[in-house]
Structures are given as C-alpha cells and as structure tokens.
LUMVEXKE-192126 format. One line per field, with one value per residue (C-alpha): residue number from 1; x, y, z. Coordinates in steps of 0.25 Angstrom, whole numbers, plus 5000, padded with zeros to 4 digits. Layout:
N
pos	(NUM; ...)
x	(X; ...)
y	(Y; ...)
z	(Z; ...)
//
This chain:
237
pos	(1; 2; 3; 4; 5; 6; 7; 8; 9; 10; 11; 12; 13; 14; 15; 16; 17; 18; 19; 20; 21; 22; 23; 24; 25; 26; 27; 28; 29; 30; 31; 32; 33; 34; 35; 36; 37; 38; 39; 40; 41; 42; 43; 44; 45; 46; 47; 48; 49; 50; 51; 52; 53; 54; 55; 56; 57; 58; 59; 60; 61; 62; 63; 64; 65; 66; 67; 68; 69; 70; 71; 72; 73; 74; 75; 76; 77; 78; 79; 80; 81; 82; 83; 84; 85; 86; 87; 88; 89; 90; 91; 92; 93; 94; 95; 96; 97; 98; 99; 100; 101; 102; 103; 104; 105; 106; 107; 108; 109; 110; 111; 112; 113; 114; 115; 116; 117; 118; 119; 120; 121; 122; 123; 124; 125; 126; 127; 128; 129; 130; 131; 132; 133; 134; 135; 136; 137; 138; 139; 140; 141; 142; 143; 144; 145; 146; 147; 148; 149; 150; 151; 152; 153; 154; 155; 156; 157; 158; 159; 160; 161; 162; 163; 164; 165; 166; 167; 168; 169; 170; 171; 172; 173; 174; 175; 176; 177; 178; 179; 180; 181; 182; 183; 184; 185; 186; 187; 188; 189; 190; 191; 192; 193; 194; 195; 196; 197; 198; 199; 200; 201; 202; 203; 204; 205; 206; 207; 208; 209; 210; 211; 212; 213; 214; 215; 216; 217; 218; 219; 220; 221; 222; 223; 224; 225; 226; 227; 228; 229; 230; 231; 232; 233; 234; 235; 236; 237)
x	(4741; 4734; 4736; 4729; 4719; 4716; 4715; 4729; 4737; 4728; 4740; 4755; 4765; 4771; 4783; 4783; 4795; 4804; 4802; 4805; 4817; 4822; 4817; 4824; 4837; 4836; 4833; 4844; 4855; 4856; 4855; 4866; 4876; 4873; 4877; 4888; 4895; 4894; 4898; 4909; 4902; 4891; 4877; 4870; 4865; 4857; 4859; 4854; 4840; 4837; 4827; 4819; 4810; 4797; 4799; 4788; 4777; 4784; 4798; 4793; 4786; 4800; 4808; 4798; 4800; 4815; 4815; 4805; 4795; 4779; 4775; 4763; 4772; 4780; 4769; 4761; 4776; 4787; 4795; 4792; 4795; 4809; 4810; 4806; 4814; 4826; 4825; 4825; 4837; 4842; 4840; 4845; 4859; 4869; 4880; 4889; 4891; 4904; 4904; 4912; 4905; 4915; 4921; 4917; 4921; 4922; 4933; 4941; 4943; 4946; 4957; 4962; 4962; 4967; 4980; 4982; 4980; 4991; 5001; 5001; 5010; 5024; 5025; 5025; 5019; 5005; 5005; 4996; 4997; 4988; 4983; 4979; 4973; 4966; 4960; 4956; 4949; 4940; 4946; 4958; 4972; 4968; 4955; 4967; 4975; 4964; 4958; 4971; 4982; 4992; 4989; 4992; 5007; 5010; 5006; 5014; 5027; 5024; 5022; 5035; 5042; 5038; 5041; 5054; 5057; 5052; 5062; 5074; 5071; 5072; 5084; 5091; 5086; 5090; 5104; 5107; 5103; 5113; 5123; 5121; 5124; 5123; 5132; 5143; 5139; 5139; 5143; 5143; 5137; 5124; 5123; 5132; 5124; 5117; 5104; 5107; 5108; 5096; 5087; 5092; 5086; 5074; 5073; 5077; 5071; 5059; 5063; 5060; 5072; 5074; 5077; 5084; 5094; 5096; 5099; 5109; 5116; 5117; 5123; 5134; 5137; 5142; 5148; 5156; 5152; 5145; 5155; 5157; 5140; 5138; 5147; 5142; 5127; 5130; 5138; 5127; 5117)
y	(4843; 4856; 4864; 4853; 4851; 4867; 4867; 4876; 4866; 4862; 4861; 4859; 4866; 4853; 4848; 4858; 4850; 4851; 4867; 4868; 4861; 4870; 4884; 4881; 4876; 4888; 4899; 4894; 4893; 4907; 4911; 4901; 4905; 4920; 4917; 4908; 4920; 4927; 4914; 4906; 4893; 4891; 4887; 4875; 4876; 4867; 4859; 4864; 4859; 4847; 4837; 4833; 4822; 4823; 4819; 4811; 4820; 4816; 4819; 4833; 4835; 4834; 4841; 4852; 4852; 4853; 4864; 4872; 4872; 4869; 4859; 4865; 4878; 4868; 4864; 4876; 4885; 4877; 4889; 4898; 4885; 4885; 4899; 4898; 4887; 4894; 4905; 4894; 4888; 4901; 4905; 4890; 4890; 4889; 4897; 4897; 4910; 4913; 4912; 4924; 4932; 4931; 4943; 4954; 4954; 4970; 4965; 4958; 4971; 4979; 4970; 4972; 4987; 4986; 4977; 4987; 4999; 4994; 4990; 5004; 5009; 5008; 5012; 5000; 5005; 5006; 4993; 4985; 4969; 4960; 4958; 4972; 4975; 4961; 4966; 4980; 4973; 4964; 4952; 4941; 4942; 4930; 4935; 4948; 4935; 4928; 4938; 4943; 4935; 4940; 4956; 4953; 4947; 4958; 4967; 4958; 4960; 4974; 4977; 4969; 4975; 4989; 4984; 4980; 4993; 5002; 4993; 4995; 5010; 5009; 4999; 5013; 5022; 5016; 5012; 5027; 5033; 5021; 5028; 5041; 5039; 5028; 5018; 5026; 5025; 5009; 5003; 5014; 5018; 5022; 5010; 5001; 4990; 4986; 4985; 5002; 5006; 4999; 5003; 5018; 5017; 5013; 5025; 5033; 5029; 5021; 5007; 4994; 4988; 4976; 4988; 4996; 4982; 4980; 4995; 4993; 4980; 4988; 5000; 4987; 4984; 4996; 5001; 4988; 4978; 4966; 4957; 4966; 4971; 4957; 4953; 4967; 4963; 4948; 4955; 4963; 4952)
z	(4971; 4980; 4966; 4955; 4967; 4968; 4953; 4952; 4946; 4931; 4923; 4922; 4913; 4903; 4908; 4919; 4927; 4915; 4914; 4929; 4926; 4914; 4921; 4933; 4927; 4917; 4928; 4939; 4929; 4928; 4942; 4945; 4935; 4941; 4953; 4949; 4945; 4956; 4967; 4966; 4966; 4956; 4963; 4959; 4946; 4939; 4927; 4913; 4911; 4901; 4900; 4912; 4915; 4923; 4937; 4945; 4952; 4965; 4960; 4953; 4968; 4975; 4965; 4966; 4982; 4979; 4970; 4978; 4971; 4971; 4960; 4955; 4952; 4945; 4935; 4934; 4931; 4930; 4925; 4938; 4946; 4941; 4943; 4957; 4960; 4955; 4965; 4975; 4972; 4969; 4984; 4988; 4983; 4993; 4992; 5002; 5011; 5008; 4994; 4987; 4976; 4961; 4959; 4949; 4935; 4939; 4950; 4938; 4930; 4942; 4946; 4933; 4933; 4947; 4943; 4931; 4938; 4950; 4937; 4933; 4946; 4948; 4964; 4972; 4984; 4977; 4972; 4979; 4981; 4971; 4985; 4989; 4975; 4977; 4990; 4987; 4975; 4983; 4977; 4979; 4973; 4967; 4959; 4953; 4949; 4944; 4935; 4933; 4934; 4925; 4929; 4945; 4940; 4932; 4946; 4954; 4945; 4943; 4959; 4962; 4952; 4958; 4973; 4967; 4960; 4972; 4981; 4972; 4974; 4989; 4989; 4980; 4991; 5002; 4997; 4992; 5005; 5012; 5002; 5006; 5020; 5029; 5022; 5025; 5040; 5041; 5050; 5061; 5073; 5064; 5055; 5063; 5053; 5042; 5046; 5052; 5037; 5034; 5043; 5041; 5026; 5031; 5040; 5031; 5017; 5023; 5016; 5020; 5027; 5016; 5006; 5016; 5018; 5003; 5002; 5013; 5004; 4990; 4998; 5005; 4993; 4988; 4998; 5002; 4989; 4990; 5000; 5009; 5010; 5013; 5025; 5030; 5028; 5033; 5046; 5048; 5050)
//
C-alpha cells in the first residue's frame, strides 16, 4: 500500500503470481540437482511448475512473507522475485553436519587402475589388503566392491593364491633345513621335543611357527611314516 500511495507501484506485470511460480520452480530445480550430486540426500526440491490459480490478496500477502519476499517486487518483477527467493531457500536448506560429500567419479577410475596395478604382481608381501588399498584411497572397501565388485574378487583369489604359494615355499624350506640336520638330533638333549625342532626353524629361517610346525609334520613323515609321526605329534602335546 506505502508503494501505490508513493506512486511506485502504477502497474503490475499480468499474471505476475504465476510467473513467480514458474521462475522459481525453473531456477531451484537446478540448484537442487547440483548439489544432490554432491550429498547423499537430495534437498527439497520443488515440484515441476503447472497451472496456478490466483490466490487472495491476503493469501498472496502471506505466501510472499513465506517466501521472503516484498509484494511489490512481486508485481513489478516476478522473474527477480523468484530469483531472490531462490537464493533464500538456497541458503535455508538444512543439511545436516555430518553429511559425507559422493565420491568422485576420478575415485572410480583410480580404484580400478589401483586393483589392476596390484593384480600385476606375483610377491605376496607387497600385496596390500582391499582394506589397505581402500584406506590409502580415501575411500571404503565397500565403495572398491561397489564400483568394482568383480575386480576385488579376482584380487582376493589372486592374493591368497600368492599367500598360499609364498607359504608352500617356506613349508619346503624349513623341512629341507630339518633334513639336513636337526632331525637326525630328535629327540636328544638339543631337541628333546617337537616343539625344539620347530622353534629352531624359526630362528634359523625367520618363518612363522605354524609353517615351522607343518615343516616339522612332512619331515615326521618321512622319516618314520604317517603312524608313527602321529603318536609322536600326539605324545608331544
């Protein structure tokens, strides 16, 4: 009323309400999907703009207050209006604080050159866990079998079967250095049990003690054959 009494407001743009409506619909939809690409949860977005009808003046007044906006902006430029009240549900959307950011598409491939640089090696002690390569990454084990499901099976199977292969070599070393040697001096004062022949192939070879014991069992077995190894084993425990 304090703009057609001043003489500033002498006209009104036709149907002004309904451009607002359009304008504000067309210029927030965009701005939503934005940053629904970057959040995890889409922010309100409004739906697609269709046919309006014309509001009371007392009803346009309040829907004006709701938006943030002054009605005679509404009448004189309906399309700045709805720019205006754009940026001010922009600013009001209520994301919460510890909403996580997507991930890059960037992230995706270099996961994928990761997983295929790691298959390319054979030595299992530079193969690192999905986990590992997950962490150094900057991501989850569950985003690399996400994106890349099949890939991080074939690196499982491929780092056990090199866990398995390095551990079959150890098994063979440590039951050849029991052969050359320390069998012969079982039992005595030196290796009065099994667990002494064991414990000398981790000291000597640097194995783990579950390869060192498998080691000791093969050398049992040929040395005194399968029945015998066993009561031995079982006498020793």
């Amino acid at each position: 009323m304090k703009q057609i009494s001043a003489g500033d407001l002498t006209s009104a743009v036709d149907d002004a309400y309904g451009v607002f409506i359009k304008d504000f619909a067309d210029y927030l939809s965009p701005i939503g999907l934005k940053i629904s690409r970057h959040t995890y949860r889409a922010p309100r977005r409004p739906q697609n703009a269709r046919e309006v009808t014309r509001p009371r003046f007392m009803t346009l007044l309040r829907r004006c207050v709701a938006f943030g906006i002054d009605p005679s902006d509404l009448f004189l430029d309906p399309v700045g209006a709805a720019k205006s009240a754009c940026l001010l549900e922009f600013a009001r959307l209520d994301l919460p604080a510890d909403i996580k950011p997507r991930k890059s598409v960037e992230l995706v491939g270099l996961a994928l050159d990761r997983l295929q640089s790691e298959l390319s090696k054979s030595d299992y002690d530079q193969l690192p866990s999905l986990t590992e390569i997950a962490h150094q990454l900057g991501v989850s084990k569950g985003f690399l079998n996400y994106h890349h499901g099949d890939l991080c099976a074939k690196y499982a199977r491929h780092r056990t079967g090199c866990r398995n292969k390095k551990a079959g070599a150890e098994i063979e070393r440590s039951t050849d250095f029991l052969l050359s040697g320390p069998i012969a001096q079982y039992p005595s004062g030196k290796f009065p049990s099994l667990d002494h022949l064991a414990e000398a192939a981790v000291q000597e070879l640097g194995v783990g003690v579950r390869i060192a014991r498998i080691a000791v069992g093969v050398v049992l077995k040929k040395q005194l054959g399968r029945r015998e190894a066993t009561r031995r084993r079982k006498a020793s425990v």
